[in-house]
KOLLO-912194 format. One line per 4 residues: number of its first residue (from 1); their letters; for each residue x, y, z of C-alpha. Coordinates in Angstrom, 1 decimal, padded with zeros to 4 digits, always signed. Layout:
REM residues N
NUM = A = X/Y/Z | ...
This chain:
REM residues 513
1 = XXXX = -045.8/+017.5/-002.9 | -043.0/+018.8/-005.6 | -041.4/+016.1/-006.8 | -038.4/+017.8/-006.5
5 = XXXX = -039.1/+017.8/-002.8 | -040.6/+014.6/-002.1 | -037.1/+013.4/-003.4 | -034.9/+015.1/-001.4
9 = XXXX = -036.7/+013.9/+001.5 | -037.2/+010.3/+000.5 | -033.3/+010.0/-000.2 | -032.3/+011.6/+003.1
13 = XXXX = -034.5/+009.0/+005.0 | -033.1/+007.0/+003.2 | -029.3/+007.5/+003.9 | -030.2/+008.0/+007.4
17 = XXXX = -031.9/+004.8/+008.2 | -029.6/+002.7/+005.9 | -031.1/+000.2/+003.6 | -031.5/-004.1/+004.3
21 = XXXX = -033.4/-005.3/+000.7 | -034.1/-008.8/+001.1 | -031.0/-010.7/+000.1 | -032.6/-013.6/-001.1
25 = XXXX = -029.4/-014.8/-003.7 | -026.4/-015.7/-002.1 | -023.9/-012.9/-002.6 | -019.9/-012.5/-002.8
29 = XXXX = -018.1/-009.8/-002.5 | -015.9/-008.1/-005.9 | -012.4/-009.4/-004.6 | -013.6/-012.8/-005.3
33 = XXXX = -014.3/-013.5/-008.7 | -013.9/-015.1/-012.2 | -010.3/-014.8/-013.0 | -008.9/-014.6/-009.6
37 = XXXX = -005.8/-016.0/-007.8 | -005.9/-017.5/-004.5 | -003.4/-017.9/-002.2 | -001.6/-020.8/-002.0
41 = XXXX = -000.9/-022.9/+001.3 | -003.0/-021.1/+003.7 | -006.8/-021.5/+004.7 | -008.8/-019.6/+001.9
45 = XXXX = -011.3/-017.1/+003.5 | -014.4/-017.4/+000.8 | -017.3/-014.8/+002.8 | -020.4/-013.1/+001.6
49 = XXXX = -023.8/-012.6/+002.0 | -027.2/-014.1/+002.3 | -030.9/-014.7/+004.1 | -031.0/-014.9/+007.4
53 = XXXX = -030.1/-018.6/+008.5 | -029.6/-019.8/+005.2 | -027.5/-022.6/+003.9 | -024.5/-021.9/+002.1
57 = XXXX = -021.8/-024.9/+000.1 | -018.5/-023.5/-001.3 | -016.8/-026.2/-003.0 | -013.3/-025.6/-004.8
61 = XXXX = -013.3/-029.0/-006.2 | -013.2/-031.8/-003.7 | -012.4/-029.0/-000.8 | -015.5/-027.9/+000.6
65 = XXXX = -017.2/-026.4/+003.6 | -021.1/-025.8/+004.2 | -022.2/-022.9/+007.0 | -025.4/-021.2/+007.5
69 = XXXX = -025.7/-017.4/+007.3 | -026.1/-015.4/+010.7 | -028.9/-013.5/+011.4 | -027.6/-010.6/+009.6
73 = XXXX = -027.2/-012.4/+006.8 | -023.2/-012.7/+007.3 | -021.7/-015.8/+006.3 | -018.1/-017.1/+005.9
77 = XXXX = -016.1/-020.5/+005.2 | -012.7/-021.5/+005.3 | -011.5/-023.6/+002.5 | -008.2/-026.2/+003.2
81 = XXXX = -005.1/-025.1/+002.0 | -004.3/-025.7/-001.4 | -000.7/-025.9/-003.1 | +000.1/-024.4/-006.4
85 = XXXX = +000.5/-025.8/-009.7 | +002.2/-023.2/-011.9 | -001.1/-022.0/-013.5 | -001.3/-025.1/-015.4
89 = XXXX = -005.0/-026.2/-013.9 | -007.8/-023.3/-013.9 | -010.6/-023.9/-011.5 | -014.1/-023.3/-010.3
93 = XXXX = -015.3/-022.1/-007.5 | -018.6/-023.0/-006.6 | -021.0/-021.5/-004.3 | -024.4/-022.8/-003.5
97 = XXXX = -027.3/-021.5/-001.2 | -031.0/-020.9/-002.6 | -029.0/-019.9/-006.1 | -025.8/-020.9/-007.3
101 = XXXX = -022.3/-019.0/-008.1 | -020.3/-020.6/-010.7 | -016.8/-019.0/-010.6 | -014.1/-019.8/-013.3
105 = XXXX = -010.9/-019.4/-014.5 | -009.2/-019.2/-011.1 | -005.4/-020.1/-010.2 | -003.6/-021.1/-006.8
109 = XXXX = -000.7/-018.8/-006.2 | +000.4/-015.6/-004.5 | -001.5/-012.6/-004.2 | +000.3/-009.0/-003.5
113 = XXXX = -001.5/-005.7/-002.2 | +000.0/-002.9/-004.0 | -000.8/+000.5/-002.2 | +000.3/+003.8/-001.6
117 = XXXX = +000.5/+007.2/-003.2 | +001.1/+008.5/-007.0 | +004.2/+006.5/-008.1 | +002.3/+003.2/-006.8
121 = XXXX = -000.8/+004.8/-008.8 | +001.7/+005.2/-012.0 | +000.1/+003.6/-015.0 | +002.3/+001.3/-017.0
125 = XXXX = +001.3/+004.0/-019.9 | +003.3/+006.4/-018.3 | +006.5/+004.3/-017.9 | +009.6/+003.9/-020.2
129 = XXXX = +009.1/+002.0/-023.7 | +005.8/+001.8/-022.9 | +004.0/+001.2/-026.0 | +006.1/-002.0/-025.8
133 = XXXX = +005.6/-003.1/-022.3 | +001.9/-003.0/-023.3 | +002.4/-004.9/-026.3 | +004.3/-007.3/-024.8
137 = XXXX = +002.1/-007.9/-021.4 | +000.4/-011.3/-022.5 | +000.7/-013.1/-019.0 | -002.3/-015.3/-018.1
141 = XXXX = -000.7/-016.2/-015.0 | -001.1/-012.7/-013.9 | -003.4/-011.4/-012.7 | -004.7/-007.8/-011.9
145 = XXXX = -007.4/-006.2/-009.2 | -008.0/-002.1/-009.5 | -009.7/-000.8/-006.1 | -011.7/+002.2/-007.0
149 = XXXX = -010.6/+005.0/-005.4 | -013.5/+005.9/-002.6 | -012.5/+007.0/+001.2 | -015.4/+006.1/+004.0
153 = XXXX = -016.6/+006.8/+007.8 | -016.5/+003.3/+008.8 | -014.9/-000.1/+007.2 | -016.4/-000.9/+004.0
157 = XXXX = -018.1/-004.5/+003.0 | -017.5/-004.4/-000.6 | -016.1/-002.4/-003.4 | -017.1/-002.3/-007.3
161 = XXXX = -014.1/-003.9/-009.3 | -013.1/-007.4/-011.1 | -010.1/-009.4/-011.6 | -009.2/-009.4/-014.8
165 = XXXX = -006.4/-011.9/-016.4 | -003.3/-009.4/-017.6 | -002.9/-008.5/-021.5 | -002.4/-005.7/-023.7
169 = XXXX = -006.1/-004.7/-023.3 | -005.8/-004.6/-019.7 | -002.9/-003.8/-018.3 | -002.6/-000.4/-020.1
173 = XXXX = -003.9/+001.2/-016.7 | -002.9/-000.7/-014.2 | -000.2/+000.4/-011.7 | +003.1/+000.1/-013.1
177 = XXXX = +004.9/-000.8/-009.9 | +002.7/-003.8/-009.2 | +002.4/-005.0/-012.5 | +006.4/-005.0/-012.6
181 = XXXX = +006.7/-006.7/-009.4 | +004.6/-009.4/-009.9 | +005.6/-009.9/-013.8 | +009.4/-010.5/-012.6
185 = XXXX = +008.4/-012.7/-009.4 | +006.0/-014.8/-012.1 | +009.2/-015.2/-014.3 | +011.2/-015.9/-011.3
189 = XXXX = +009.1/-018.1/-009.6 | +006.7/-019.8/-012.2 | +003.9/-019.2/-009.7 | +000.4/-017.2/-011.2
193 = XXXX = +000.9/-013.7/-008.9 | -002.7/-011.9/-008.4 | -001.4/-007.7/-007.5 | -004.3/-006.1/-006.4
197 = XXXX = -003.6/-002.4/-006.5 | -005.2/-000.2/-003.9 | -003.9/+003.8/-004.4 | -004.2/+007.4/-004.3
201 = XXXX = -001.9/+010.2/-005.5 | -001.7/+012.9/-003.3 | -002.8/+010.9/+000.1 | -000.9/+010.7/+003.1
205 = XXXX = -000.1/+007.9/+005.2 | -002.5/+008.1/+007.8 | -005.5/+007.4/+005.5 | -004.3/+003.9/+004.9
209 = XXXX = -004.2/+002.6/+008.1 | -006.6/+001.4/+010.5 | -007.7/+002.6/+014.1 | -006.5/-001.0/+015.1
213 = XXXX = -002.8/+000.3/+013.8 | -003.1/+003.4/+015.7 | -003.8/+002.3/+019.0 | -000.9/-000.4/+018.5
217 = XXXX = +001.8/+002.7/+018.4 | +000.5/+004.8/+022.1 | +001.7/+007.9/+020.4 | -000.8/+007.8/+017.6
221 = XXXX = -004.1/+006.4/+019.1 | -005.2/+010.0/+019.1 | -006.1/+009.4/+015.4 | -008.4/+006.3/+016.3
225 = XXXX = -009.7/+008.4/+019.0 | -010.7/+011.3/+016.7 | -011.9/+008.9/+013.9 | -014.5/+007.2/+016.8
229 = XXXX = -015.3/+010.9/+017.7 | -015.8/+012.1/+014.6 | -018.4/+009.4/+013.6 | -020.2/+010.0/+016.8
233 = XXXX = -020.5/+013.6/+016.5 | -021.9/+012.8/+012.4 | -024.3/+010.3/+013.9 | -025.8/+013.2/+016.3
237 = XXXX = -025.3/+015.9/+013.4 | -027.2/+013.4/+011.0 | -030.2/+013.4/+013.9 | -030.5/+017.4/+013.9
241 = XXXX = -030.2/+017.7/+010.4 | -033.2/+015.4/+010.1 | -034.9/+017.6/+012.3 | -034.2/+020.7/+010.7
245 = XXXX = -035.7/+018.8/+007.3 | -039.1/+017.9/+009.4 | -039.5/+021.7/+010.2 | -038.8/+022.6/+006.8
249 = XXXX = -040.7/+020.3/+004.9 | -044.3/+022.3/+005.7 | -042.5/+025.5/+004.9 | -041.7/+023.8/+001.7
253 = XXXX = -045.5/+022.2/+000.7 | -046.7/+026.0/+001.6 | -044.5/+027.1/-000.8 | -045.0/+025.0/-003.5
257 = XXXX = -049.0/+025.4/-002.5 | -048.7/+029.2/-002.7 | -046.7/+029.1/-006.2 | -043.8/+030.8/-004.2
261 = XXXX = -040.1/+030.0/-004.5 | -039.4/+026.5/-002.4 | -036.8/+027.7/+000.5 | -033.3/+026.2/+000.4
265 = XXXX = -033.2/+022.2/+002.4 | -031.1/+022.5/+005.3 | -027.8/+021.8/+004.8 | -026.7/+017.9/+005.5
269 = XXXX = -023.3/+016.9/+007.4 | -020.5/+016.1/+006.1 | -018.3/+013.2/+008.3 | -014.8/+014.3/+008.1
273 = XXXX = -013.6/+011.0/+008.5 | -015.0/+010.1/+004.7 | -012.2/+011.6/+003.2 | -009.0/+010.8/+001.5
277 = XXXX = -007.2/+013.0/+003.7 | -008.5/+011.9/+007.3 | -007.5/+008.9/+009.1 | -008.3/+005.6/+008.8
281 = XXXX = -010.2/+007.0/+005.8 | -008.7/+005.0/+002.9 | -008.2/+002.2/+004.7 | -012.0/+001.9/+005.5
285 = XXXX = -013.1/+002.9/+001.9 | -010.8/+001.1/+000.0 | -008.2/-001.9/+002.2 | -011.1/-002.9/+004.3
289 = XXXX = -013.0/-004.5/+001.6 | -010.4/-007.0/+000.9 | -010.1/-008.3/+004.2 | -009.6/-011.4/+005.3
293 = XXXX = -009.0/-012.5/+001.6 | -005.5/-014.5/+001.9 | -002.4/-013.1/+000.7 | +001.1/-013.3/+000.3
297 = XXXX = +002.4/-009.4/+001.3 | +002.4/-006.3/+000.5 | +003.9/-003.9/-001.6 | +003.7/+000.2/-000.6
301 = XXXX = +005.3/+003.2/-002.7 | +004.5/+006.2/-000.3 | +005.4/+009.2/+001.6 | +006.3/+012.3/-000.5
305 = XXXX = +003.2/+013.7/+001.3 | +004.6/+012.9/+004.8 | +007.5/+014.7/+003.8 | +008.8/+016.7/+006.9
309 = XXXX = +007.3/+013.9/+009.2 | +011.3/+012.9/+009.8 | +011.6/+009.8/+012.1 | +007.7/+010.0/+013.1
313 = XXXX = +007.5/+008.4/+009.7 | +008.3/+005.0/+011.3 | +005.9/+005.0/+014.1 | +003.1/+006.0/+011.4
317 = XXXX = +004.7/+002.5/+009.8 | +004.4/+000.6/+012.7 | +000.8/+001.9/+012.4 | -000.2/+001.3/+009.4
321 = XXXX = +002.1/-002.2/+009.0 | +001.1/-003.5/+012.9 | -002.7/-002.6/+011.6 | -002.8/-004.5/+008.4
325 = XXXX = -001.2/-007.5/+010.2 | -003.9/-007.3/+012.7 | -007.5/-006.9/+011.0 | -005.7/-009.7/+008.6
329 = XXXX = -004.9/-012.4/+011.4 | -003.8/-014.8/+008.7 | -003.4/-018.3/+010.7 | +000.1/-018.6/+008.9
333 = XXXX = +001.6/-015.6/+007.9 | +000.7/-013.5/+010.5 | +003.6/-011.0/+009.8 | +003.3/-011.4/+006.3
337 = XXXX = +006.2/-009.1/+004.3 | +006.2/-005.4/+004.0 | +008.1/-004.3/+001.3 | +009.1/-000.6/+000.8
341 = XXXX = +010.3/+001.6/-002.1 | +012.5/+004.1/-001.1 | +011.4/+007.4/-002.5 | +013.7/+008.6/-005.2
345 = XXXX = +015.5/+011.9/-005.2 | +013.8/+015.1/-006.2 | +014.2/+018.6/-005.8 | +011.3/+019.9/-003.7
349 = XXXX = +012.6/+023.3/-003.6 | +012.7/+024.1/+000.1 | +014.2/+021.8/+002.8 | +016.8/+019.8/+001.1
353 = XXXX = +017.1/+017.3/+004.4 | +013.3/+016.9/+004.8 | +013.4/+014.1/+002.2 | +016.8/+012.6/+003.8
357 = XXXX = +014.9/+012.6/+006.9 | +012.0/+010.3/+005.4 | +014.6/+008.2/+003.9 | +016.2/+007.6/+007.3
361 = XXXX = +012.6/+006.7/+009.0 | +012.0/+003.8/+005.9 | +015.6/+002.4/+006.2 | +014.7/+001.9/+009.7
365 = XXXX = +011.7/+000.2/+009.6 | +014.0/-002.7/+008.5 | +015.2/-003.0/+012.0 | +012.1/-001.8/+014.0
369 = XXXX = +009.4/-004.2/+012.0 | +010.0/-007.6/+011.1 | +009.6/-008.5/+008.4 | +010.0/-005.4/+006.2
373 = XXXX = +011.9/-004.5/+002.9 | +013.8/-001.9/+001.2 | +014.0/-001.1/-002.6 | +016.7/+001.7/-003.1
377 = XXXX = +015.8/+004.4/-005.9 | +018.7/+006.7/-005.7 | +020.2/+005.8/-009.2 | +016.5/+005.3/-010.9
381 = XXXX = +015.0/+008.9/-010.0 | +014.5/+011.9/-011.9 | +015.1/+015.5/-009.4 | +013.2/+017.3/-012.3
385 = XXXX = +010.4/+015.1/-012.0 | +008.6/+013.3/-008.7 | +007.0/+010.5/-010.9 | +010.3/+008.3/-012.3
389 = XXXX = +009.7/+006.9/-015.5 | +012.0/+003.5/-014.8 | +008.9/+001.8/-012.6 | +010.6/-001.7/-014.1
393 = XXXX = +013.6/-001.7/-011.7 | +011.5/-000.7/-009.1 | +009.4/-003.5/-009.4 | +012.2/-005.7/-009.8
397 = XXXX = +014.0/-004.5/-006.5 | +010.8/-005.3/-005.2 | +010.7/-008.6/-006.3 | +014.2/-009.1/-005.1
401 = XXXX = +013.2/-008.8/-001.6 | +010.6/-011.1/-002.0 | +012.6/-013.6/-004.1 | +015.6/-013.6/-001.2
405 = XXXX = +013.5/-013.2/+002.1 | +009.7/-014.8/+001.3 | +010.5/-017.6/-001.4 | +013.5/-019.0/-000.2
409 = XXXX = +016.5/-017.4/-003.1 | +019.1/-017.3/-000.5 | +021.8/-017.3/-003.1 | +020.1/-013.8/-004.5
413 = XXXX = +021.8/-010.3/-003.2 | +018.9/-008.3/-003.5 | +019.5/-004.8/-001.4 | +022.7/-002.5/-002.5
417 = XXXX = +024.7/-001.6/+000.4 | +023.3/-000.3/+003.9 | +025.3/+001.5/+006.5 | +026.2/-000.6/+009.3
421 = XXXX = +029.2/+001.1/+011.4 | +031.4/+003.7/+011.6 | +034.8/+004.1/+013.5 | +037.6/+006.4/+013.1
425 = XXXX = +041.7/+006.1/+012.4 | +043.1/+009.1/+013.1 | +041.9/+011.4/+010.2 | +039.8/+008.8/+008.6
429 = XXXX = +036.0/+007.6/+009.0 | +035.7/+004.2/+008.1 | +032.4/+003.3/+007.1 | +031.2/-000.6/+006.9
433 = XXXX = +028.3/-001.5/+005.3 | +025.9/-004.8/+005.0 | +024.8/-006.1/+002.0 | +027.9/-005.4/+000.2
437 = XXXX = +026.7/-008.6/-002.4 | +030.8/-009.3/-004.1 | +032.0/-006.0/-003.7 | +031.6/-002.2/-003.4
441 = XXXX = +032.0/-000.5/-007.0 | +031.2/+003.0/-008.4 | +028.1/+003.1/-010.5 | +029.8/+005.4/-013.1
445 = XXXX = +033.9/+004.9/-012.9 | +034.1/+008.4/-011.3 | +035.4/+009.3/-007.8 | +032.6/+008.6/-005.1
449 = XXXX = +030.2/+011.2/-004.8 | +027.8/+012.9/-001.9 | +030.0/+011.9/+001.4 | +030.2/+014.2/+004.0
453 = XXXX = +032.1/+014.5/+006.8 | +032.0/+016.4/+010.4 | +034.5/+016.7/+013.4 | +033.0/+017.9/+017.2
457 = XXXX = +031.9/+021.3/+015.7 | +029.0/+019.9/+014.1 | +029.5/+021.0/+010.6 | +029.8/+019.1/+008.0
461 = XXXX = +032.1/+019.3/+004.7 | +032.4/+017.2/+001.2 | +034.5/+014.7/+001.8 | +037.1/+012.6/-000.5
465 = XXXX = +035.9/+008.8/-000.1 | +037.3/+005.6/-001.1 | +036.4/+001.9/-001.7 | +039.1/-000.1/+000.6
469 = XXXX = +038.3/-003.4/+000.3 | +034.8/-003.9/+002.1 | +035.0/-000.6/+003.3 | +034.9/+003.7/+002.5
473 = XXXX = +037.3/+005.1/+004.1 | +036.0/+009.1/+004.4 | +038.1/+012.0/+005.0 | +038.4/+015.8/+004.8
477 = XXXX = +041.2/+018.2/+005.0 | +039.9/+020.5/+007.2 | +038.5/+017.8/+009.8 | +041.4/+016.5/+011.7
481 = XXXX = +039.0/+014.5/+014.3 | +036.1/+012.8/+012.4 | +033.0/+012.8/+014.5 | +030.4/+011.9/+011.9
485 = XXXX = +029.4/+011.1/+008.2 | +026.5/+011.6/+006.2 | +025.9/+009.7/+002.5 | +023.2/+011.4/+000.4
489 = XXXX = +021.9/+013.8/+002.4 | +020.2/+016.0/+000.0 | +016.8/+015.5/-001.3 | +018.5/+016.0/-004.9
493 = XXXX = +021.3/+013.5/-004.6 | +022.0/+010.8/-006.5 | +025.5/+009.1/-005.1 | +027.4/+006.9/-007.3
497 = XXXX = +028.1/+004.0/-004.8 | +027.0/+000.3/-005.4 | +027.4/-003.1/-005.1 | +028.9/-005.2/-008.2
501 = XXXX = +025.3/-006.6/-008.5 | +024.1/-002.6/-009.4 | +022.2/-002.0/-006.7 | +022.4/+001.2/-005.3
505 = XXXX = +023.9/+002.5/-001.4 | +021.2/+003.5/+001.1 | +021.6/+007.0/+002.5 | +022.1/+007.5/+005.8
509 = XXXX = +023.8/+009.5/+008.4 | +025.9/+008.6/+011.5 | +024.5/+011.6/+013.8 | +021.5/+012.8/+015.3
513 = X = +022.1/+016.5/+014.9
């Protein structure tokens, strides 16, 4: 047979019937490794693979477990809690069946997933000053985890990566976002903070989340649903296509045995559902690979490509946020925090609301999910380009949340000012807001910018606004009964208004026009 031939068929038996080598050595999967951070104060999931019915000792020190390998080889442990030290004891974690793992170099602290789209993918190369930030990242308590970027059909066991202790050689690449985050909650907090970082420009949200998320949210299990169709309909595809290559393998050997030209293989399926596009796709390529390894949160920079989604937005973050939650099932820290970064201003060049519109669906996750965040990006974006330079404030809003809401800072403001209610005085919307932190203030000295205001004609007019003690007090000249306001309601604005702590106004709108 042409080798040529004899190849193709060989490998297409072989990604049709799958592949179980004898395991023989015990085997771990890449998120747990030399150099890793564990989390601190909850059971620590240590899993992986072996023979059948084999014997299998993890020891962290005195905390230990033994467990024997099911009959597919599976095999998991749950090591006792474990309390942090500041990074000042690195241990080892060893795992013993017919071989022995010797892992080293590990700390007990928190551990962050970073995901999302491009600006979560942002290198800290591509960020302000940095030829400096690189010099100047020497942070052994830090550590970093890069996912590869890889979509697939069905939940993934494993993926090919390393934690690797941050430094000027390493963190070069890294995502700028999480590296920020966890650099200012390390500094904060004196903990070691592992970020593993888990992204993909371009990708929507749907990717990231799993069919678990989408059949919490009624309205979305239609995405499950196709996902579980799709991989059905491969499976019988994959069976017809092997078919088709029986009936032309003969054709082939004639071929080849006549010294005419070989005829083309059939072509082979694609499963839509292995693609960074589809749902549940990224989540089963490159989030499901991590799980049930404990950790603290999460951190997600995403939705310029949901842009035009409007308020759908939050029941796709219900999804994805409800679905992480649940393949996690942390025994503490079932809801673990959520935090968000706003997307910053930026002029897309058609629908100057469509932005807005996504901007209103994140600021309401804060109500709708518990446990969520919000980092405000008004002031730090760039409407000339959609990848802000200034990822250090993001990260340290970030941080902020997670300082004031999961580590206990209750002294700490950490969210500028969101809209709370509205009523009118005659001429005058008055506008109160929480999060005020010791005052309202104007970022720049100059009048306040980007208020609008409507009466029961529905259209809206720039309005002359003003800080009155805790309170704006919006009005127009031409709207004698105030009916509604909107702040920064333009994918292009950038609104002056603070809190004396710097950090920026939400925008938001008092209708539903």
């Amino acid at each position: 047979m042409n080798r040529i031939v004899q190849y193709c068929v060989i490998s297409i038996v072989f990604l049709f019937h799958g592949h179980h080598a004898a395991l023989a050595d015990v085997t771990l999967p890449a998120v747990i490794n030399h150099n890793m951070v564990l989390q601190r104060d909850q059971a620590l999931p240590i899993w992986g693979w072996a023979d059948a019915d084999e014997a299998v000792n993890v020891a962290l020190g005195d905390n230990s477990a033994t467990t024997k390998a099911d009959a597919q080889g599976n095999w998991s442990v749950k090591l006792k809690p474990m309390q942090a030290d500041g990074g000042k004891t690195a241990h080892t974690l060893i795992i013993k069946g017919k071989n022995e793992i010797k892992l080293q170099n590990i700390l007990i602290g928190e551990v962050w997933v970073c995901s999302g789209q491009s600006n979560m993918e942002w290198s800290v190369s591509g960020t302000l000053n940095a030829q400096k930030e690189i010099e100047d990242a020497n942070h052994p308590a830090i550590r970093l985890f890069q996912v590869p970027k890889r979509p697939a059909s069905q939940p993934e066991k494993d993926v090919r990566a390393n934690w690797v202790v941050c430094s000027p050689q390493t963190v070069g690449g890294f995502s700028a976002v999480a590296y920020f985050f966890a650099r200012h909650l390390q500094k904060e907090t004196g903990l070691p903070i592992g970020v593993i970082n888990t992204s993909w420009g371009g990708t929507r949200i749907e990717p990231w989340t799993p069919a678990q998320g989408f059949r919490l949210v009624p309205e979305l299990a239609k995405h499950a649903d196709w996902a579980d169709q799709s991989n059905k309909n491969y499976a019988k595809a994959q069976l017809d296509a092997l078919a088709d290559y029986r009936k032309w393998l003969p054709l082939a050997n004639d071929a080849e045995r006549e010294g005419k030209p070989i005829p083309a293989p059939p072509q082979w399926p694609i499963n839509p559902v292995a693609s960074h596009n589809s749902s549940t796709g990224l989540y089963n390529g490159m989030v499901a690979p991590l799980v049930p390894y404990a950790i603290a949160g999460a951190i997600w920079y995403q939705g310029e490509s949901n842009r035009g989604n409007g308020m759908h937005y939050l029941e796709l973050s219900k999804a994805l946020i409800g679905g992480w939650r649940e393949v996690w099932k942390q025994e503490t820290n079932k809801d673990f925090p959520f935090l968000i970064v706003q997307l910053a201003p930026y002029n897309y060049g058609n629908n100057p609301t469509a932005l807005p519109e996504i901007w209103e669906a994140q600021t309401a996750c804060l109500i709708a999910i518990p446990n969520t965040g919000l980092a405000v990006t008004t002031d730090i974006g760039d409407v000339k380009d959609i990848h802000p330079r200034n990822k250090q404030e993001v990260g340290r809003r970030l941080a902020l949340w997670a300082l004031a809401k999961t580590y206990g800072k209750t002294d700490l403001v950490y969210s500028g000012p969101l809209f709370k209610s509205l009523t009118v005085d005659g001429k005058k919307a008055i506008i109160t807001f929480d999060h005020i932190g010791s005052g309202l203030a104007v970022r720049d000295k100059k009048p306040l910018t980007h208020f609008q205001i409507a009466g029961e004609d529905k259209v809206f007019v720039p309005a002359k606004a003003e800080i009155v003690g805790d309170t704006i007090e919006v009005e127009a000249t031409t709207v004698t009964k105030p009916v509604a306001v909107r702040f920064g309601w333009d994918h292009m604005a950038e609104p002056n208004l603070i809190n004396k702590e710097g950090l920026p106004a939400g925008p938001f709108r008092t209708d539903k026009w």
